[in-house]
C-alpha positions as CSV (number, residue, x, y, z in Angstrom):
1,X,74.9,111.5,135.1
2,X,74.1,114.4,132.5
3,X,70.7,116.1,132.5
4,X,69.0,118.5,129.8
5,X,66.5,121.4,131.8
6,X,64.7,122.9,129.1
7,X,63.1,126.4,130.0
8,X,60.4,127.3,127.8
9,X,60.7,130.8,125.9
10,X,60.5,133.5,123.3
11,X,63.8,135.2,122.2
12,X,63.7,138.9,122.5
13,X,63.9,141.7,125.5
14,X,59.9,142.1,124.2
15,X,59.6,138.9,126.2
16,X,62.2,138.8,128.8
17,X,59.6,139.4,131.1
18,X,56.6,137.7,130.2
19,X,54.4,135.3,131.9
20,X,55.1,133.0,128.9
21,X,59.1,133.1,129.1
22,X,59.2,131.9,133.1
23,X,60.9,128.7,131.8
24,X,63.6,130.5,130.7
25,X,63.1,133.3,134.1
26,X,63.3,130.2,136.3
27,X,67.3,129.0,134.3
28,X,68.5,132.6,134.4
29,X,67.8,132.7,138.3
30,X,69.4,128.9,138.8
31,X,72.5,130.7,136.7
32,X,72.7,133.5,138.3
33,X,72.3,131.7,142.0
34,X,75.4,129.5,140.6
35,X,77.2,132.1,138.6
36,X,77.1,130.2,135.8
37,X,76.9,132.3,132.9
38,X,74.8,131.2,129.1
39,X,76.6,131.1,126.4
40,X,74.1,132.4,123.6
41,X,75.8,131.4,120.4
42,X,75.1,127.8,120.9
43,X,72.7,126.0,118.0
44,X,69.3,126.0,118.9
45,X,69.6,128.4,121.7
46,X,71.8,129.7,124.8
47,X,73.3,127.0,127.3
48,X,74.9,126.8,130.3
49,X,76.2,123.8,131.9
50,X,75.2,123.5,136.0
51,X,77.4,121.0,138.1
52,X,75.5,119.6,141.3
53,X,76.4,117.1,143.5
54,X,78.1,115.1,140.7
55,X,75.6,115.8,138.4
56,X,75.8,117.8,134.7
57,X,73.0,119.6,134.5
58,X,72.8,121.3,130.4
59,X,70.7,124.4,130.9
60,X,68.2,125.1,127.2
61,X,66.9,128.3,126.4
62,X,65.8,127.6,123.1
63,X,66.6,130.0,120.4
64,X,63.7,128.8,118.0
65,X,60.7,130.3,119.3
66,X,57.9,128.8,121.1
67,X,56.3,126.9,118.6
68,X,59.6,125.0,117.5
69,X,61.0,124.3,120.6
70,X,61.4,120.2,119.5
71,X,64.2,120.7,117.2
72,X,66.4,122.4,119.9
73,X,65.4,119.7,122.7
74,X,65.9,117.1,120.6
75,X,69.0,118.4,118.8
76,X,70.6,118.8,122.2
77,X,69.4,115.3,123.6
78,X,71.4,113.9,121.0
79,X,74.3,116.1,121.0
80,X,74.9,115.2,124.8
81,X,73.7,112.0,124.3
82,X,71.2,112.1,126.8
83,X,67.9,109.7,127.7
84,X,64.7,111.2,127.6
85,X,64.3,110.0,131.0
86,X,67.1,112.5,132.1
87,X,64.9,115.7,129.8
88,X,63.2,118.2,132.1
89,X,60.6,121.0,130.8
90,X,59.7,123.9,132.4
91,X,57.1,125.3,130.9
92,X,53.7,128.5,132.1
93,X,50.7,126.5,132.2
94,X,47.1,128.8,132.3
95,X,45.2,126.2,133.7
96,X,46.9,126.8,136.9
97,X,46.4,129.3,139.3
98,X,49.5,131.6,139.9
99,X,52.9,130.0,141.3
100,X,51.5,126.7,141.3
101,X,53.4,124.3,140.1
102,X,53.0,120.5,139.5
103,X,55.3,118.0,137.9
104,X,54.6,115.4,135.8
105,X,56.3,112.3,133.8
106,X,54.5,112.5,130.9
107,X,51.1,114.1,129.3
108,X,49.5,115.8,126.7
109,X,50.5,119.1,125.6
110,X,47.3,120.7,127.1
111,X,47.2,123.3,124.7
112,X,50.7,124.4,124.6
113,X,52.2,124.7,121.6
114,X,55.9,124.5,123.0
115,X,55.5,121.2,124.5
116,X,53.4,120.1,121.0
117,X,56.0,120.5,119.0
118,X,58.2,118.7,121.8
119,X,55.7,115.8,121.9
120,X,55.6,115.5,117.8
121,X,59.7,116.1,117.4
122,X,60.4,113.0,119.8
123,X,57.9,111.4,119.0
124,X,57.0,110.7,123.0
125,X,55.2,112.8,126.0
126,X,57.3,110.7,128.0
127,X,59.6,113.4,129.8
128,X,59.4,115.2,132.7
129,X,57.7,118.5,133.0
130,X,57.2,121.2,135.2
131,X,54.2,123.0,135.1
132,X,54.2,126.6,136.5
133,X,50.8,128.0,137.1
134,X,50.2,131.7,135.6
135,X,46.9,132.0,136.3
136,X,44.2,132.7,133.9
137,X,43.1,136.5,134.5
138,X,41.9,137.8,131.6
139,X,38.8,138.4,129.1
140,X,37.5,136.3,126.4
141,X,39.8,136.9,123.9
142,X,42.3,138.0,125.5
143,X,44.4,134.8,126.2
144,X,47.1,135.8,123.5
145,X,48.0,139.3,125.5
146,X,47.9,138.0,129.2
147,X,50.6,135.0,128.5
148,X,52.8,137.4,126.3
149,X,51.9,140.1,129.0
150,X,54.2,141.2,131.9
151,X,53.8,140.0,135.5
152,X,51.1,142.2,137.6
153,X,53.2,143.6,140.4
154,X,51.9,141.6,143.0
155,X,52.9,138.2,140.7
156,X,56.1,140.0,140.5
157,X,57.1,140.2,144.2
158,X,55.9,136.4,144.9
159,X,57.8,135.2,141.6
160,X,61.3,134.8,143.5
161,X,60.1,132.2,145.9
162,X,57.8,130.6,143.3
163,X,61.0,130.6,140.6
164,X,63.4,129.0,143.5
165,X,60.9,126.2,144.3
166,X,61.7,125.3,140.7
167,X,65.4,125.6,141.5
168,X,65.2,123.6,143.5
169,X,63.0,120.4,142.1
170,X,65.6,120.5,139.3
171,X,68.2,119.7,141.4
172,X,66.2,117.3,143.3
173,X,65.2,116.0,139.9
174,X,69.0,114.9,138.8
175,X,70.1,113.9,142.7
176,X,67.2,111.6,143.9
177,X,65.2,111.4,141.2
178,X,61.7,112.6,139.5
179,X,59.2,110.0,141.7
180,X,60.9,111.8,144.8
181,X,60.5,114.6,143.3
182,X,57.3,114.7,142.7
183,X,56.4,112.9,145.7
184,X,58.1,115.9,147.6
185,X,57.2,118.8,145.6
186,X,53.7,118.4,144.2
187,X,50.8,119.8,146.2
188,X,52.8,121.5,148.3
């Protein structure tokens, strides 16, 4: 069974380390855990393929910027010919305090442009997603410079733990999968 884990991201060492780029923090911590290296001069983005219990796991850092994040998901769905029921997001949600993260099936893009352009490119919201919660700490007007703004130190220590809660609901995700999942992982 093949699986496509698609971690939300901006290209660029400007955002390596950004609140907004955790989908792509949470797959570089899955590949280093597995030594599993990207290879970055894939279309579309940098992969890596993960091999778990059985499972292929095709790891997606997009390449296309935020905003255009469909055309790489959808490109690589059809390249490794896999079901939308087998795509996994991971994507920073504000409306969520810090480190929390819920999973869903499906659901609106709730603002976020990467999984807009997801949603409009496949035509579906029907995928699974992983929402992790970065908190909403800043002004009015400042929402722009807090999710393209680097962790706070204290986010920074508790982001290991956090980030392997996600490692491991992906592999959960492919072995038993996403009702378990969730059923397991969510409010927890």
């Amino acid at each position: 069974m093949k699986y496509l884990i698609v971690g939300l991201g901006n290209i660029g060492e400007e955002y390596a380390k950004t609140r907004h780029n955790v989908g792509f923090q949470i797959l570089d911590a899955l590949a280093r855990a597995s030594n599993i290296v990207f290879d970055v001069n894939k279309r579309y983005g940098a992969i890596a393929e993960y091999k778990f219990k059985g499972h292929i796991f095709i790891l997606l850092k997009p390449s296309t910027y935020m905003n255009l994040s469909g055309n790489a998901v959808r490109y690589w769905l059809q390249k490794e010919n896999i079901a939308p029921e087998n795509l996994m997001v991971l994507v920073d949600d504000l409306a969520l305090p810090f480190g929390a993260i819920r999973i869903r099936t499906k659901g609106s893009d709730a603002g976020h442009n990467g999984l807009k352009h997801i949603n409009e490119t496949l035509g579906s919201n029907e995928y699974a997603r992983v929402r992790f919660g970065i908190g909403n700490q800043f002004n009015k007007g400042q929402q722009v410079d807090y999710v393209l703004g680097e962790w706070s130190e204290e986010e920074f220590k508790l982001l290991p733990e956090r980030i392997d809660k996600v490692v491991q609901i992906i592999k959960s995700f492919g072995t038993i999968g996403i009702e378990r999942t969730m059923n397991q992982f969510n409010n927890k």
